[in-house]
C-alpha positions in Angstrom: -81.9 51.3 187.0 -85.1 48.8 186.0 -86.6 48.1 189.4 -87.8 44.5 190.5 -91.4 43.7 190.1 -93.1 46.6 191.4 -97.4 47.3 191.7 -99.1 49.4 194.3 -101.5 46.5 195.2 -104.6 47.9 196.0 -104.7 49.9 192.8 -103.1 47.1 191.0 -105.8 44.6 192.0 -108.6 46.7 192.7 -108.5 47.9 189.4 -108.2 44.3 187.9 -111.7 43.3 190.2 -113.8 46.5 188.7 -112.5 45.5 185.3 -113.2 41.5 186.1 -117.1 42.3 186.8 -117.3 43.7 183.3 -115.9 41.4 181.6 -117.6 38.3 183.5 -120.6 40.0 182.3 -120.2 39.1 179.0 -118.5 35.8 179.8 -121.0 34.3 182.0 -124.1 35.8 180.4 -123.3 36.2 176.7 -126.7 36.3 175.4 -128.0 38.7 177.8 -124.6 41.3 177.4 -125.6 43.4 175.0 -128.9 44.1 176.7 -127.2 44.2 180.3 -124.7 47.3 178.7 -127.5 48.7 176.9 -129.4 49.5 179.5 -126.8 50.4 181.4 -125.3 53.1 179.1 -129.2 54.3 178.7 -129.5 54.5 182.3 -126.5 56.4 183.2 -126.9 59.1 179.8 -130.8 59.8 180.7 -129.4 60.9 184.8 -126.1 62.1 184.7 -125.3 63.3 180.8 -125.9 67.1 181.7 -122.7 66.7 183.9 -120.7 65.6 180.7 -121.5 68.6 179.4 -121.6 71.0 181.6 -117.9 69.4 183.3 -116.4 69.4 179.5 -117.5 73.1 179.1 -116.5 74.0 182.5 -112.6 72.2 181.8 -112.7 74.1 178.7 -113.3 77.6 179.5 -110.8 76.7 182.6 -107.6 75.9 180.0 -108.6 79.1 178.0 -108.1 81.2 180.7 -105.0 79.7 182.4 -103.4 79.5 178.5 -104.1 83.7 178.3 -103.5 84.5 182.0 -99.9 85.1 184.4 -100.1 81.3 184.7 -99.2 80.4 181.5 -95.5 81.6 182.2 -94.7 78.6 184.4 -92.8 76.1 183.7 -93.6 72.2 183.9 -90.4 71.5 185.5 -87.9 73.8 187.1 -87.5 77.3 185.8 -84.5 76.5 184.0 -85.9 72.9 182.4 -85.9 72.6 178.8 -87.7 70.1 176.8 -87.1 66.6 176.4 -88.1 66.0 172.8 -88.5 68.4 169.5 -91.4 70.4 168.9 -92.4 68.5 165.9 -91.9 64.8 167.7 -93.8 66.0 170.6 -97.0 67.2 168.5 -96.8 64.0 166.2 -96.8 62.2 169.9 -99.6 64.2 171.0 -101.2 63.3 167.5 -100.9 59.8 167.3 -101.8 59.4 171.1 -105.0 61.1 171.4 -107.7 60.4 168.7 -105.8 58.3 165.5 -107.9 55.3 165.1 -111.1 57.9 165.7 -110.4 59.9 162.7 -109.7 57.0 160.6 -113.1 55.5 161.5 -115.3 58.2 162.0 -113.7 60.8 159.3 -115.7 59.7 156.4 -118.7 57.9 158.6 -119.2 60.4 161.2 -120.1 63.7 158.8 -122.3 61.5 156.5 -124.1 60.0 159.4 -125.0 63.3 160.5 -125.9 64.3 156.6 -128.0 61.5 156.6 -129.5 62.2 159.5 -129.1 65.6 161.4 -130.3 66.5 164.7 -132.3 69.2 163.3 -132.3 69.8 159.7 -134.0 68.0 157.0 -132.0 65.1 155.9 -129.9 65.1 153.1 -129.9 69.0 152.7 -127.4 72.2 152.4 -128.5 73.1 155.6 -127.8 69.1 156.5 -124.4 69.3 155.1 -123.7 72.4 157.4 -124.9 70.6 160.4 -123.2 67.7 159.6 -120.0 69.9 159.4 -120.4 72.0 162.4 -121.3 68.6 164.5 -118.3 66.9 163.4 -115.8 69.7 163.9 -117.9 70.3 167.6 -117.5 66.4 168.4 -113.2 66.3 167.3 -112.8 69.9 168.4 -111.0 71.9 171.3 -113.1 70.3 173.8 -112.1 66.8 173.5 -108.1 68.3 173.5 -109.2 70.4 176.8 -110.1 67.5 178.5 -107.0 65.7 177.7 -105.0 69.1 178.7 -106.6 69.6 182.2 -105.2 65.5 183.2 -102.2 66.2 181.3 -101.3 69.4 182.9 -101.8 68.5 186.3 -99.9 65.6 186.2 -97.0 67.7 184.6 -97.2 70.6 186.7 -96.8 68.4 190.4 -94.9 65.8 188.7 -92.0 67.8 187.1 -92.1 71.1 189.2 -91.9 69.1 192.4 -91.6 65.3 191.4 -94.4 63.7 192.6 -94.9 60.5 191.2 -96.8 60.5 187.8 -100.1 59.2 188.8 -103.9 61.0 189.2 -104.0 61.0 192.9 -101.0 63.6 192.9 -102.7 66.3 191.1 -105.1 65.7 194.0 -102.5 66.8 196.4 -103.6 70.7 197.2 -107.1 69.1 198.1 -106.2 65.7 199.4 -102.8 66.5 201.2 -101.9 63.3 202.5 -105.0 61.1 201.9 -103.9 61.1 198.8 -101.8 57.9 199.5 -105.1 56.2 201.3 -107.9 54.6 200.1 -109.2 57.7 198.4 -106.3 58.3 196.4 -106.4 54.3 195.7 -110.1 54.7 194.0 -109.0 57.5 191.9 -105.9 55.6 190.8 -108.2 52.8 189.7 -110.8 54.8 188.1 -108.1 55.9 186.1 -107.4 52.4 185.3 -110.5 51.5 184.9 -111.7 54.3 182.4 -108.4 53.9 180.5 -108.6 50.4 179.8 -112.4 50.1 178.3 -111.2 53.6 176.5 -108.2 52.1 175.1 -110.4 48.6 174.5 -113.3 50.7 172.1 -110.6 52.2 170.1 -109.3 48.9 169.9 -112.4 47.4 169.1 -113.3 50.7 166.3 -109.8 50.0 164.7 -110.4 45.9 164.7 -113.3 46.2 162.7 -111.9 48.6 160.4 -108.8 46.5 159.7 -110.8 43.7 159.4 -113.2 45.6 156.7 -110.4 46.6 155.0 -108.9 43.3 154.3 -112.2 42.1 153.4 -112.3 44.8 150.6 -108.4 44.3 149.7 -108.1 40.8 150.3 -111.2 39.0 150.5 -110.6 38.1 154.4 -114.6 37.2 155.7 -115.5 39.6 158.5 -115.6 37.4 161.2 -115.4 37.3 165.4 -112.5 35.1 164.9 -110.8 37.0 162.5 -111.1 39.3 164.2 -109.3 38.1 167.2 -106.9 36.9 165.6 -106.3 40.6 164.2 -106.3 41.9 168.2 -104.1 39.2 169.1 -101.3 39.9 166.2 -101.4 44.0 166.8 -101.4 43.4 170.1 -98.1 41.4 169.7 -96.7 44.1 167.3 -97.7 46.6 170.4 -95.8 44.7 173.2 -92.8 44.5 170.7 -93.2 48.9 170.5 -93.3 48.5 174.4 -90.1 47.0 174.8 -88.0 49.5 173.0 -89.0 52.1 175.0 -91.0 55.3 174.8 -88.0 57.0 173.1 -87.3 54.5 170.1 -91.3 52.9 169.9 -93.3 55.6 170.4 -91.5 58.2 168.7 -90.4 56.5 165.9 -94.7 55.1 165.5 -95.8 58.4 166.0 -93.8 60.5 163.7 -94.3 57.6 161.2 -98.1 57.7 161.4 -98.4 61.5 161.3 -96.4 61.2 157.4 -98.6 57.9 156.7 -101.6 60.0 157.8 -100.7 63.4 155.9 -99.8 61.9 152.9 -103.6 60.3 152.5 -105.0 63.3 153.3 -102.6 65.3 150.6 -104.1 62.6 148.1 -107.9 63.0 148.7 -107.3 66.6 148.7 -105.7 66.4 145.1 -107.9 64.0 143.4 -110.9 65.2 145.3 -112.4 68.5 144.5 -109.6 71.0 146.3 -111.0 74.4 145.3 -114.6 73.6 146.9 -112.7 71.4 150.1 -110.6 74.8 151.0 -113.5 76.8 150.7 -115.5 74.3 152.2 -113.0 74.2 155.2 -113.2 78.3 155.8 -116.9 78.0 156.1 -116.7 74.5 158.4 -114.2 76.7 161.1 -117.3 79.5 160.6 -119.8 77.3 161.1 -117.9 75.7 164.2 -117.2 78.7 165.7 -120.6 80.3 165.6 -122.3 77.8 167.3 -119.8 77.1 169.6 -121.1 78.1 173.0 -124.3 76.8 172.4 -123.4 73.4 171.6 -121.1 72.9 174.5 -124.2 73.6 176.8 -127.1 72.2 174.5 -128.2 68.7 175.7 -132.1 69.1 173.9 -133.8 69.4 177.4 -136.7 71.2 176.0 -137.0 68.8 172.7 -135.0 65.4 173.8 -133.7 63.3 171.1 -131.6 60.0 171.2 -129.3 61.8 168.7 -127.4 63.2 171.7 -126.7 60.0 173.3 -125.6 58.4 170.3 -123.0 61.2 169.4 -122.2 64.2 172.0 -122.6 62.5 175.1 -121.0 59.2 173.8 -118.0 61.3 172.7 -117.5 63.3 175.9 -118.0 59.9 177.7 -114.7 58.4 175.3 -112.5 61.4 175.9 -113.4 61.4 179.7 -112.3 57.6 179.3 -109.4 58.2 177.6 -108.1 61.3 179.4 -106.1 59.2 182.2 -104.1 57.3 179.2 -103.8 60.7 177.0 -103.4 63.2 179.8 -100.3 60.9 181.2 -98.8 59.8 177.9 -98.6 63.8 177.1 -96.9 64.8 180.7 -94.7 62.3 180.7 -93.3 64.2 177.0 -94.0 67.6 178.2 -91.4 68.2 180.6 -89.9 71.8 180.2 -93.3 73.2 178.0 -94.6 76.3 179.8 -98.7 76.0 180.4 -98.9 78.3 178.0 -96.9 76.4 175.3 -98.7 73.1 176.6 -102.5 74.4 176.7 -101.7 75.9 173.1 -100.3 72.9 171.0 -102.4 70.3 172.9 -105.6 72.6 172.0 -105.1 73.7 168.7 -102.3 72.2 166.7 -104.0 68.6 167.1 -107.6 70.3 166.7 -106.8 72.0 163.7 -105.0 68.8 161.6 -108.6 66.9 162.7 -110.5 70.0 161.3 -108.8 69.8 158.3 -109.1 65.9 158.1 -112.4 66.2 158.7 -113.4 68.7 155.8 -110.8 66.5 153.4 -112.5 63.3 153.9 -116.5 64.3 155.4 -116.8 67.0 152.4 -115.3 64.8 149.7 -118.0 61.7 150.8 -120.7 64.2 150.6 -120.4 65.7 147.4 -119.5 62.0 145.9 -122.9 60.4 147.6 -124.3 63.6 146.3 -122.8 62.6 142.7 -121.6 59.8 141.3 -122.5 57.3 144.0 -125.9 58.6 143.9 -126.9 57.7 147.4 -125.2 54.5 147.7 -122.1 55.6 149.8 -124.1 56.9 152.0 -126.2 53.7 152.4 -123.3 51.5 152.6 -122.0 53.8 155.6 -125.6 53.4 157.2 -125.7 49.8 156.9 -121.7 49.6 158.5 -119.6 52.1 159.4 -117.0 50.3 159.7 -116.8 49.8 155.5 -117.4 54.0 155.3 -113.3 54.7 154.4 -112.9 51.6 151.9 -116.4 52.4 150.5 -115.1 56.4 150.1 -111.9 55.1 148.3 -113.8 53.3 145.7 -114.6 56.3 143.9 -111.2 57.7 144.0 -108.1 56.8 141.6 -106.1 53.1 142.8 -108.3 52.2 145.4 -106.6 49.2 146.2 -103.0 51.6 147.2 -105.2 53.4 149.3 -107.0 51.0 151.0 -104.0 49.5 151.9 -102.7 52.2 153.2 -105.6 52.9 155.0 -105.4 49.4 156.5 -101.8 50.4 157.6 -102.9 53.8 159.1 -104.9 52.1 161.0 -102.3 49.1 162.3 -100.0 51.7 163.3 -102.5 53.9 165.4 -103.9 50.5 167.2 -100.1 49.8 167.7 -99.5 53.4 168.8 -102.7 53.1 171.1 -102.0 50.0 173.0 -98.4 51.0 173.2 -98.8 54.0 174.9 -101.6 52.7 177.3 -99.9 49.9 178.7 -96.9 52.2 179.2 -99.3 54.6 181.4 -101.5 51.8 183.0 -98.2 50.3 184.0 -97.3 53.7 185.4 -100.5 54.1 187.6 -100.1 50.8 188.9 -97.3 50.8 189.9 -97.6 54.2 192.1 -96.4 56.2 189.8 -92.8 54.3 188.8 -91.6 54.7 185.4 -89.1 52.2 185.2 -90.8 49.3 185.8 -89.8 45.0 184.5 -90.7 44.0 181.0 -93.5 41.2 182.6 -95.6 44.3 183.9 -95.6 46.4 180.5 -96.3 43.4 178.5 -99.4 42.2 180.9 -100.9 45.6 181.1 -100.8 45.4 177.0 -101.9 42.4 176.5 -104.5 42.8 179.2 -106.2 45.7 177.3 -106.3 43.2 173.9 -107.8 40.5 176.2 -110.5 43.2 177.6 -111.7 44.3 173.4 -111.8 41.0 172.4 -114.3 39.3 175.2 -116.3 42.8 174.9 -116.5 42.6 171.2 -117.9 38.9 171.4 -119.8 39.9 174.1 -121.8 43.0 172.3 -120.0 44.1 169.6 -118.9 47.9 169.5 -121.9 49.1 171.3 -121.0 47.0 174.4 -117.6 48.5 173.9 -119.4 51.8 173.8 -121.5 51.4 177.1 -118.7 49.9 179.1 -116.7 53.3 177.8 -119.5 55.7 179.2 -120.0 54.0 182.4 -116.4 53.9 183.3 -116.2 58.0 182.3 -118.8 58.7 184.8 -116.6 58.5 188.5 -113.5 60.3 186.5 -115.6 63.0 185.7 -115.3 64.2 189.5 -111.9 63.6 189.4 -111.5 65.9 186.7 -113.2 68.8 188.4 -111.3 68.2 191.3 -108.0 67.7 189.3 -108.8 71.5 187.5 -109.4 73.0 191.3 -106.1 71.6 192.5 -104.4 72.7 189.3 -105.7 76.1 189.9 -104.8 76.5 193.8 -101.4 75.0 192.7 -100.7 77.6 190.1 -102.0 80.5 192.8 -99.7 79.5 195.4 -96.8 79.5 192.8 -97.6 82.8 191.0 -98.4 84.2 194.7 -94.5 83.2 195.9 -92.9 84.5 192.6 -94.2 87.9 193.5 -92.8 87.5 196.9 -90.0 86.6 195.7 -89.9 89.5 193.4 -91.1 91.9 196.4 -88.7 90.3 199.3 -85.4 92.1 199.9 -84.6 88.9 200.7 -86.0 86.9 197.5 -83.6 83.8 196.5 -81.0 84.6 193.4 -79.9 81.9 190.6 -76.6 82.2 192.9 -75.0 80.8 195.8 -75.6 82.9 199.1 -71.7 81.3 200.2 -69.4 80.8 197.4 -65.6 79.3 196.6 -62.5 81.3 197.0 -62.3 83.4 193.4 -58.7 81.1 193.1 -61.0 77.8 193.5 -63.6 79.4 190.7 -61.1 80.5 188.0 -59.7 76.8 188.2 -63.2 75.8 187.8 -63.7 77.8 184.9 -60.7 76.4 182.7 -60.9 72.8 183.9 -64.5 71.5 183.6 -65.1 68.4 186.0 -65.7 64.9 185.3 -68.9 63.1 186.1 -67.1 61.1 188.6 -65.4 64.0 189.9 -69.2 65.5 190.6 -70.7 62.5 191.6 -67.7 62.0 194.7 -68.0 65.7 195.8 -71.9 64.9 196.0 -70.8 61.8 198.2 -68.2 63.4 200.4 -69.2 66.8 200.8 -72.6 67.6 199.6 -73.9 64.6 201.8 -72.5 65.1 205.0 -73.1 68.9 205.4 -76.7 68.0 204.4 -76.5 65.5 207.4 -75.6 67.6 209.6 -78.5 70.4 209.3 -80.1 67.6 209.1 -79.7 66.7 212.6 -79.5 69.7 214.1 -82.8 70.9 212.7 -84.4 68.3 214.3 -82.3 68.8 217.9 -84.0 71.7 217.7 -87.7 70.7 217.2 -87.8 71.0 213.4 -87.7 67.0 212.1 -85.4 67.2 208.7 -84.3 63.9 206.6 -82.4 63.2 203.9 -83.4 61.6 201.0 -81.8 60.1 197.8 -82.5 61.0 194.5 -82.1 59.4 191.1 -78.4 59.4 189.7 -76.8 60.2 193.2 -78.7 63.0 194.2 -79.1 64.1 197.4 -82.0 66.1 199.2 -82.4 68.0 202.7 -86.4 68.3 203.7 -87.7 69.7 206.5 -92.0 69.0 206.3 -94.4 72.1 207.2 -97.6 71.7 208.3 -99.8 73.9 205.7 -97.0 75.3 203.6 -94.8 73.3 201.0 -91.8 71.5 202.8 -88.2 73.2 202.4 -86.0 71.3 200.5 -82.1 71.9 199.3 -81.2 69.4 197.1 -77.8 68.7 195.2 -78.0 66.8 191.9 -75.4 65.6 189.1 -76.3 67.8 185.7 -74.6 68.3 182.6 -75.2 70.3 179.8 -72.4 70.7 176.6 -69.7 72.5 176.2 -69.6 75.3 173.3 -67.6 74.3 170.1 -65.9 77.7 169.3 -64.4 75.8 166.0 -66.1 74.4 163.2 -63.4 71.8 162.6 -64.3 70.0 165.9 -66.4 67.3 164.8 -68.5 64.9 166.9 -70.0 64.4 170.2 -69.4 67.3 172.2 -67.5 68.0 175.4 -69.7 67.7 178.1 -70.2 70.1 181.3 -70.6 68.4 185.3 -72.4 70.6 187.8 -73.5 69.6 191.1 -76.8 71.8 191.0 -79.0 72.6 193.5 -83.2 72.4 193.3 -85.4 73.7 195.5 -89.1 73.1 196.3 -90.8 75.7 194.6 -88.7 75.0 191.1 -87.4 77.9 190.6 -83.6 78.2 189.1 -80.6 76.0 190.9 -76.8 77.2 190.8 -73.6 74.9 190.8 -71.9 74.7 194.0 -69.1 72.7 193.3 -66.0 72.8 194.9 -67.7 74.4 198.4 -66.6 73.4 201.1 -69.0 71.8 204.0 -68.9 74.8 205.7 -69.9 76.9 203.0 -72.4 74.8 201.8 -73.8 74.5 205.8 -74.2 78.5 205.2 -76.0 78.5 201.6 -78.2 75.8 203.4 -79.0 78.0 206.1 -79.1 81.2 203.9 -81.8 79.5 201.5 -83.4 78.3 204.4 -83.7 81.7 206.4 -85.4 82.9 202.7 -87.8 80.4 202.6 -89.0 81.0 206.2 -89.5 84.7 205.5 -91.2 83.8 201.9 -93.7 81.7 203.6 -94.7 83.9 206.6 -94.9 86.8 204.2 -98.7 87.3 204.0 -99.3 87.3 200.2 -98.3 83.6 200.2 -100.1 83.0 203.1 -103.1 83.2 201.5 -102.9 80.4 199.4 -101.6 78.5 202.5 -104.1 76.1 201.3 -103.1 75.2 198.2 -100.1 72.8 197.0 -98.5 72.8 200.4 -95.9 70.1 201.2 -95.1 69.8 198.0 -91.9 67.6 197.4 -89.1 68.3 194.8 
């Protein structure tokens, strides 16, 4: 059910007043803009860029070792959850979401930049080419995924395996406890905001000038500010149209159509290109970028500074920092049911590699053809505008015009893709954490971010876009480290019950501790129950035996309330002071019914359950058809198990970590 008009109002207009003081900025003192953000981005790079790098090395050696370690067998949801989308829609999601409009802009002008001019090689040299390489494949590598992983995991891991509501602050729970719905969990909420919205507005503002240098080459259109609003403002509309379908039908259907759109250019440049030298030329990039992997994720040129640096790695960390809020939440809210281990390994490395192979296609390719026939003058071109680097490339490939056009579309579809998603997660945050929210919020929050690119591209171009970026990335990066600390006390305290559990004579089974008669269950067993059937014995039994623990709980000094749930269900908790609360809850669940005949055709039969969840996520069990007195005793059975888990003294010592946690 859609849900009236709903924001949390300090994040909702706090974030909106950090945003407003940028933007007046370049409305009030246009001239002076560019200078203002310049200085700006110089300032903040020159005193706090070694804590980009050192906090992105930190978050990746972190995923590594919770992807390899007993944590990667937990679930992002209960234990019996299973996904919500296919394996290949969820990576084309993850795709599209994360870095398209990037690789479209930077993948030919990033590794001829750097050919051009390396941060340590002599210009325009092997040893160039393999720097150029080994920096690209550094800058669109694992790190930039890890950094999206760490948000995106935390908000899966509390929001699915206890349903918290999907915003930063609660993956600041373990650490925050409740604070996290005051004013400290308010700023982080708006940083979030904040950083996602001038992260989503420079991809806007990289993919606007592409698509506007693209129809210039195709078309003839005159690169122009008002062209290119007009460009923002006509995606932008295509995006709020994508928004109102919903994530299911707009963003699945973009995504999985922009991953064939994108594979099917890179298939072509690989053909026509030189493919023998590109797949060796790929083996030795993935050399290259391993061997030097350790030392670039700590080398910020203390002892020999150059601006290089600032331009590239610190800028880059600065736009995934940015982005992470909108990426890290657009990939939890499509996870649910992916163990970490599943999750920290697709979002790592099945994105990372497509880029690396991207890369090699399109940066390798641009070298050896400024290294041949264009004799210099792509390379030039690309120096002169970066934005032209892609059409430029395809000029000196078969029908330029089919591919340019493409490219253009490539492009269209990521922007829509971009500002899609982001408004969708912006939305989210805003509104504390609500999914469902009305139409009028989604479409402001997507229109809001094409309103933010086009005054900062007026205002300073791309580099004010750029500097806006890196100064909104700076307060996040403590969130992120703190975000990885709860994550990891979370996980602890899990792993620590599960052995409990597994150790307890009295550990809780995927069964319920009072059952029906065995007449009751057989008639169970050959009549499946309706939904409506479910939903009343939720109502009329299920609900008052609930009620009445309730209230005798707290006769007896332990305060318990109910609570409702979405699509009827019904929960018992009973808070703790430094544990996770105890909760028994009862929700409708259905699952199909096996087809034993191949001549039954169409939708199948479903299943009803009335299945219970718990606050630590592990498996529920059907207890329909119990009685109120039986299901009084599995309350008080479960219950009894959860005291004993919690005073057993392996779990008590990670008392401090994700306690009062709420399913």
């Amino acid at each position: 059910m859609i849900k009236p008009f709903v924001i949390n109002p300090p994040v909702f207009f706090g974030s909106l007043i950090v945003i407003g003081l940028f933007l007046a900025v370049g409305i009030f003192f246009p001239d002076q803009a560019q200078t203002i953000f310049g200085q700006l981005q110089a300032h903040i790079l020159t005193s706090f860029g070694w804590l980009y790098l050192l906090a992105v090395g930190i978050v990746l050696a972190a995923m590594l070792l919770l992807c390899f370690s007993r944590y990667g067998d937990l679930k992002l949801g209960p234990d019996d959850s299973t996904p919500d989308f296919s394996f290949l829609s969820w990576i084309a999601m993850l795709f599209a979401a994360g870095m398209g409009i990037g690789l479209m802009f930077y993948g030919v002008g990033e590794p001829i930049t750097h050919y051009m001019a390396p941060p340590t090689a002599d210009p325009r040299s092997v040893a160039a080419v393999r720097e150029a390489m080994s920096v690209t494949f550094f800058h669109w590598g694992i790190h930039a995924w890890a950094v999206y992983a760490v948000v995106g995991l935390s908000l899966a891991y509390f929001g699915y395996r206890y349903n918290l509501p999907l915003t930063i602050r609660s993956g600041l729970y373990p650490l925050l406890k409740e604070r996290i719905n005051g004013p400290i969990g308010h700023a982080v909420d708006i940083f979030a905001i904040v950083g996602t919205i001038f992260g989503l507005a420079t991809s806007m503002g990289a993919g606007v000038t592409q698509i506007n240098a693209g129809l210039n080459f195709v078309l003839g259109v005159p690169v122009a500010p008002y062209v290119q609003l007009l460009i923002i403002a006509f995606v932008t509309g295509l995006a709020t149209i994508s928004v109102l379908t919903g994530l299911d039908k707009g963003v699945r259907i973009l995504s999985e159509l922009n991953l064939m759109v994108a594979i099917l250019l890179m298939v072509f440049v690989l053909l026509v290109g030189p493919t023998t030298e590109l797949m060796r030329d790929f083996v030795q990039n993935l050399g290259l970028y391993l061997d030097s992997l350790v030392l670039r994720t700590f080398n910020i040129y203390a002892y020999s500074p150059t601006p290089w640096i600032d331009a590239w790695t610190l800028f880059c960390w600065a736009w995934w920092i940015s982005w992470s809020p909108f990426v890290g939440m657009f990939i939890a809210r499509i996870s649910r049911g992916r163990t970490v281990r599943e999750f920290i390994t697709a979002v790592l490395f099945i994105p990372a590699g497509f880029t690396f192979l991207w890369m090699t296609v399109f940066g390798n390719t641009a070298i050896a053809i400024d290294n041949g026939v264009a004799a210099g003058a792509l390379g030039t071109a690309i120096a002169n505008d970066l934005s032209v680097g892609l059409f430029e490339f395809f000029t000196y490939l078969p029908f330029p015009a089919i591919t340019s056009t493409l490219a253009i579309l490539l492009v269209s579809i990521f922007f829509v893709t971009s500002a899609d998603s982001g408004s969708m997660v912006v939305d989210s945050i805003a509104a504390g954490g609500e999914t469902e929210t009305t139409t009028l919020q989604r479409v402001f929050w997507c229109a809001f971010s094409g309103v933010v690119a086009a005054v900062l591209l007026l205002a300073g171009g791309l580099g004010a876009l750029q500097s806006v970026t890196i100064a909104s990335a700076l307060p996040f990066v403590v969130v992120i480290l703190a975000l990885l600390w709860s994550l990891l006390a979370g996980m602890r305290a899990d792993v620590a019950q599960q052995k409990a559990n597994q150790s307890s004579a009295v550990a809780s089974p995927a069964y319920p501790a009072a059952g029906v008669t065995w007449q009751r269950r057989l008639g169970l067993m050959l009549r499946a129950p309706k939904e409506a059937e479910v939903q009343s014995f939720i109502t009329t039994q299920v609900r008052p035996a609930l009620d009445q623990v309730a209230k005798e709980l707290s006769a007896r000094g332990r305060p318990a309330v109910l609570e409702d749930g979405d699509n009827g269900a019904i929960l018992l908790r009973s808070a703790s002071e430094g544990i996770r609360d105890f909760v028994y809850g009862v929700a409708l669940t259905s699952h199909p019914l096996a087809v034993l005949s191949p001549l039954v055709a169409g939708k199948p039969e479903m299943r009803f359950e009335a299945r219970t969840y718990f606050s630590n996520g592990s498996r529920g069990y059907d207890v329909m058809g119990m009685s109120r007195d039986q299901l009084i005793a599995d309350v008080l059975a479960q219950f009894e198990r959860y005291l004993n888990l919690v005073q057993s003294p392996e779990v008590q010592l990670v008392q401090g970590a994700p306690e009062h946690l709420a399913t």
